[in-house]
N, C-alpha and C positions, 0 to 999 in steps of 0.2 A: 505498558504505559510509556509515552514518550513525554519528554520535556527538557526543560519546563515549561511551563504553561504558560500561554500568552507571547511565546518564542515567535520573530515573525523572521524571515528572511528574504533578503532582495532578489532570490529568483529561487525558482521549484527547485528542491532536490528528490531525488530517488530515494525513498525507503525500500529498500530490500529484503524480505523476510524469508527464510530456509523453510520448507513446508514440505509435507510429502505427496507423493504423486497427486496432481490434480482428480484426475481419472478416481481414487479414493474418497473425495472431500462429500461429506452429506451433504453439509448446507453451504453454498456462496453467498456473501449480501455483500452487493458494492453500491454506492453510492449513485441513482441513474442520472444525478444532474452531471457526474464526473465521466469521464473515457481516459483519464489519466492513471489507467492502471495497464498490469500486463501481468498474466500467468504464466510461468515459465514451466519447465519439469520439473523442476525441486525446488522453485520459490514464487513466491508474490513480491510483485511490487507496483508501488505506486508513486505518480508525482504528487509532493505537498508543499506548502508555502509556508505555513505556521503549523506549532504545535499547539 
């Protein structure tokens, strides 16, 4: 959980999350209205503007 809630900011940051190998992961679910993500080898991230 990120926050606090209702957080807005004047321009998108990167949330970066440590994960293990993609290639591993069962299930994906991103958001299809967004393309402001990116899988890395050992992490996810995405751009956000609010929390």
């Amino acid at each position: 959980m990120c926050g606090p809630h209702g957080l807005q900011f004047e321009h998108p940051v990167e949330l970066r999350l440590p994960h293990c190998e993609p290639s591993q992961w069962q299930n994906v679910s991103v958001p299809s209205e967004s393309n402001n993500y990116d899988v890395g080898s050992n992490s996810v991230s995405v751009l956000i503007d609010h929390f």
